[in-house]
C-alpha positions in Angstrom: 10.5 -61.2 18.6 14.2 -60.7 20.3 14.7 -58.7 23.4 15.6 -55.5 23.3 19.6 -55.8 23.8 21.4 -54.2 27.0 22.8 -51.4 25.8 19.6 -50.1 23.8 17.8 -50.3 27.5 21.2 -48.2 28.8 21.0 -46.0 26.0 16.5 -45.7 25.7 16.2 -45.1 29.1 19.1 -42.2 29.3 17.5 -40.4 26.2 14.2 -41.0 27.9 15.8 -39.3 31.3 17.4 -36.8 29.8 14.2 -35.7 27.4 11.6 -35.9 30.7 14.4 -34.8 33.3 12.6 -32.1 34.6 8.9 -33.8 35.2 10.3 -37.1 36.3 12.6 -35.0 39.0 9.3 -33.0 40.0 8.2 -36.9 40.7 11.2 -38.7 42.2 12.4 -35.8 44.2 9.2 -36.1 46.6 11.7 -38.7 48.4 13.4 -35.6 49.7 10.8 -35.2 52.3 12.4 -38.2 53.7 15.9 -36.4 54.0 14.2 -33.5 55.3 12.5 -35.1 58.0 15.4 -37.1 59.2 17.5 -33.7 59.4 15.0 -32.1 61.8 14.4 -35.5 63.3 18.7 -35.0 64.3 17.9 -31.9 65.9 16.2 -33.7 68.6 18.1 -37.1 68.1 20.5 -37.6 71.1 24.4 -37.3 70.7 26.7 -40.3 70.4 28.9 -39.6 73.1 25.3 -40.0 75.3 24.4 -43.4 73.4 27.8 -44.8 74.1 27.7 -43.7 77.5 27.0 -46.3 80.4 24.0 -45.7 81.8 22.9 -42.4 80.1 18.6 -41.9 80.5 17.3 -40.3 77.4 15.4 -37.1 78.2 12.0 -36.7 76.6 13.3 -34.9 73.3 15.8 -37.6 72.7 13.6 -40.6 72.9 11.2 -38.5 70.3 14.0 -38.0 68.2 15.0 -41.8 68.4 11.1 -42.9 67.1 11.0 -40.1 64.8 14.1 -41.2 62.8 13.1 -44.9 63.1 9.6 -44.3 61.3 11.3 -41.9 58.7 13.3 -44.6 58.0 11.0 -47.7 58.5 7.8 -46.2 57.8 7.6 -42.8 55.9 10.7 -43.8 53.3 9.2 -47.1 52.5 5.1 -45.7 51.7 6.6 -43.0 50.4 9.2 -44.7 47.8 6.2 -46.7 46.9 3.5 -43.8 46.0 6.8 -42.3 44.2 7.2 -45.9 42.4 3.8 -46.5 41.1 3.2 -42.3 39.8 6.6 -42.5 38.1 5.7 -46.1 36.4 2.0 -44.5 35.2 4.0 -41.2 33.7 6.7 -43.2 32.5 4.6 -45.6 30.9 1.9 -42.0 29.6 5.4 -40.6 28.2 6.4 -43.9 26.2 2.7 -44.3 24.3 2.9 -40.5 23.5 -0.6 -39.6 25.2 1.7 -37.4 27.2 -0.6 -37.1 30.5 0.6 -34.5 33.0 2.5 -34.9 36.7 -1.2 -34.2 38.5 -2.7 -37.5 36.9 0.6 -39.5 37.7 -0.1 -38.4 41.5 -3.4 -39.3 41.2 -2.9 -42.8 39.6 -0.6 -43.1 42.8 -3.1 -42.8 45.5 -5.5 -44.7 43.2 -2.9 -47.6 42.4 -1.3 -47.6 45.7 -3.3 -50.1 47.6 -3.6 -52.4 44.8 0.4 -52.0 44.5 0.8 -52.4 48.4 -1.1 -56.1 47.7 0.8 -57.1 45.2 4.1 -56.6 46.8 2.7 -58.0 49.9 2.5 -61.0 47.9 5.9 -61.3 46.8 7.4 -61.1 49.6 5.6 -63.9 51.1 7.0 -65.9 48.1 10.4 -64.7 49.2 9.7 -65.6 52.8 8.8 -69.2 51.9 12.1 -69.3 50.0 13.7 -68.9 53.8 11.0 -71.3 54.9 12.7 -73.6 52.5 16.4 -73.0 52.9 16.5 -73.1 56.5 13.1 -74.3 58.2 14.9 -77.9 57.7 18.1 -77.4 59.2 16.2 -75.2 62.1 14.0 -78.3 62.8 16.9 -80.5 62.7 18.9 -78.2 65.4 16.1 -77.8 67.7 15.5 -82.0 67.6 18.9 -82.5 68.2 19.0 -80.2 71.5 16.0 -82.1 72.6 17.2 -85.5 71.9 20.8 -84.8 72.8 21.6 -87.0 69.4 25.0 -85.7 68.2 24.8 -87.2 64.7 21.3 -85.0 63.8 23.9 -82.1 64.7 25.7 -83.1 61.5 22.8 -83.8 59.8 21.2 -80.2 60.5 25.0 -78.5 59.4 24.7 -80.4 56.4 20.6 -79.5 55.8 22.1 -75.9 56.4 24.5 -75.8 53.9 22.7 -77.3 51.3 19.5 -74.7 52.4 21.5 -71.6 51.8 22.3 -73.1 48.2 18.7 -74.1 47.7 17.6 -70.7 49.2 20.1 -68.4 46.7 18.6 -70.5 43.4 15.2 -69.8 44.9 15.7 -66.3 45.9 16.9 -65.2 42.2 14.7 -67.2 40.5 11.7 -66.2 42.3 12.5 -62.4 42.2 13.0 -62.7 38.1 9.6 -64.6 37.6 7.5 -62.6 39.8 9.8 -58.8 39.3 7.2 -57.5 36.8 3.8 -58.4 39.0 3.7 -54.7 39.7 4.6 -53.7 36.4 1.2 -55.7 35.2 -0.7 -54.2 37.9 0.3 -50.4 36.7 0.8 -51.1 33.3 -1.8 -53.3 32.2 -4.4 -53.4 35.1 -3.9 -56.7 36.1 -4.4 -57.0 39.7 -4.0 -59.8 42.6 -2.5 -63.2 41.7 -3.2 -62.6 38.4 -0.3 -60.6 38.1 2.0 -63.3 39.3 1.0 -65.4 36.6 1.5 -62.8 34.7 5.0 -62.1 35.4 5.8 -65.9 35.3 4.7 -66.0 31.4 6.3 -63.3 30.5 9.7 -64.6 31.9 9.6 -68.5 31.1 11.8 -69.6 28.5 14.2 -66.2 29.3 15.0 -66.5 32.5 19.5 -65.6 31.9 18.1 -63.0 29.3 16.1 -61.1 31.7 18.0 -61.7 34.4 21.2 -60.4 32.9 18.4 -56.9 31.2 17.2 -56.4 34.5 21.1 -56.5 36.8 23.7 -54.8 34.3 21.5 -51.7 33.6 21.1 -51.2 36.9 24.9 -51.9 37.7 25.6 -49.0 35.3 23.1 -46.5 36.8 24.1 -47.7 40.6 28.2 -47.3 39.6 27.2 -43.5 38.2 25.5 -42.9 41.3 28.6 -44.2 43.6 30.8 -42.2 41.3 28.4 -39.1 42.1 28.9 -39.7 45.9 32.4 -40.2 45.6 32.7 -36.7 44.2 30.2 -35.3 46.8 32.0 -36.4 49.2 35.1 -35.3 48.2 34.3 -32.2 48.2 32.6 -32.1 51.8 36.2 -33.3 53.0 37.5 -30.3 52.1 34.8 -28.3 53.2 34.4 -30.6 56.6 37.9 -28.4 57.3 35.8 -25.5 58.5 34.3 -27.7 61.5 37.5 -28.9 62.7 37.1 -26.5 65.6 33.4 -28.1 66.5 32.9 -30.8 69.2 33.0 -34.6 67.5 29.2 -34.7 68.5 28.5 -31.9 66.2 30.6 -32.9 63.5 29.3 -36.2 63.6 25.5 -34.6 63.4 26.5 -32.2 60.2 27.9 -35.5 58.5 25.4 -37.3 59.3 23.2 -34.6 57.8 25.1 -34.2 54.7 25.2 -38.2 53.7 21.6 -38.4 54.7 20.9 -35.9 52.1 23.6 -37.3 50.0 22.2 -40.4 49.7 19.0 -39.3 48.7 19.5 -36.9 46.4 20.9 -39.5 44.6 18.5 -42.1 44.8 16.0 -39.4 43.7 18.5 -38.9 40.7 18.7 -43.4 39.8 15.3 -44.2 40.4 13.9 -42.1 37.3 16.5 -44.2 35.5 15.9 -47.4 36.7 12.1 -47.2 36.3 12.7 -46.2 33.0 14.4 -49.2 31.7 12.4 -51.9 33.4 9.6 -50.3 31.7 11.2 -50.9 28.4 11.9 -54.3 29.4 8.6 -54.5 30.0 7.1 -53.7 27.1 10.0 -55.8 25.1 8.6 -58.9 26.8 5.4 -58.5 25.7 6.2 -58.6 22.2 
């Protein structure tokens, strides 16, 4: 059976969005807590003119502020786009079959799933680390020999193993993330868990690798261009408002900015992901016709 086409994902997955808005949003905008930690995080995080200063000591507050940014950012935002990830894929995929199961068993399946989902990614990216193992552990070798044996011409060699291990690492690195992009899906759609998934996702892929690949980036492009075009407006608007703190110090107009493009940006991702999920769920399910 053929694919679903490109623009029936665009078009599925934004009558999907716009039918479900409101109990997808209760879902995605959890990522707001994220936004909302960072901007009291700022409250405590130092001022730039004292991080470019020579010398400056951070005070106790400060150096709280520094940690607590870098694990909203590092930590909280990552576990936390993932729980979102895995409830919005179980109400998506609820929504599509018609059994029409509410927002409280979509949180549920994502502290039940998360684990499981946590493994599974875990997995791919140590198939995406032994593409750099690939690309580059040659040429690496080759420059740490040739500082040892003081030969010029492995110098050549190693720039040469370099080159052609970026090449070999870019075919790798898309090809890998197309064959093994839908292990999670398995895992939350169908139950499959482990390796199995990434056999899974293989299958489903071979034979349609420029098909997928070209389903799974356009859509994507479109809803990613919309949410640049959103941000340009934003921001556009907080120019002209910005006017109002031209009489503040540049420390605290650099922390409201800061603030507002945190937010921004968030808001926004909240606003795509829905989207996104939506469509590679219809993919999905077209492969496995």
């Amino acid at each position: 059976m053929a694919l679903i086409t490109i623009g029936e994902l665009i078009d599925r997955s934004w009558e999907h969005y716009h039918k479900e808005f409101a109990s997808l949003m209760s879902l995605s905008a959890c990522i707001l807590v994220v936004a909302a930690f960072n901007v009291a995080t700022l409250a405590l995080y130092p001022a730039a003119s004292r991080l470019l200063a020579d010398g400056a000591t951070l005070t106790g507050p400060e150096s709280a502020g520094v940690v607590m940014y870098a694990f909203s950012n590092w930590v909280l935002g990552p576990l936390l786009g993932l729980w979102i990830f895995i409830a919005l894929v179980r109400l998506v995929r609820s929504q599509l079959s018609g059994r029409r199961s509410g927002i409280h068993e979509a949180i549920a399946d994502g502290k039940k799933y998360f684990l499981p989902t946590l493994a599974v990614s875990a997995l791919i990216f140590l198939i995406l680390m032994a593409v750099v193992v690939i690309g580059f552990g040659p040429s690496l070798a080759l420059s740490l020999l040739a500082t040892y044996t003081k030969m010029g011409f492995l110098s050549i060699v190693a720039t040469v193993a370099l080159i052609a291990g970026v090449i070999v690492a870019l075919v790798l690195g898309v090809r890998w993330s197309v064959h093994y992009y839908f292990a999670p899906f398995a895992l939350l759609m169908d139950d499959v868990r482990g390796k199995p998934s990434l056999t899974a996702a293989r299958k489903l892929v071979e034979g349609r690798f420029w098909g997928v690949l070209l389903r799974l980036a356009i859509p994507k492009l479109v809803f990613v261009l919309v949410g640049v075009l959103v941000m340009a407006l934003a921001q556009f608007v907080y120019s002209f408002v910005s006017n109002a703190f031209s009489g503040l110090s540049l420390d605290i107009q650099l922390r409201i900015s800061t603030v507002f493009m945190s937010v921004l940006s968030t808001v926004v991702a909240a606003l795509i992901t829905s989207l996104v999920v939506a469509a590679d769920i219809m993919l999905y399910q077209s492969l496995k016709k």
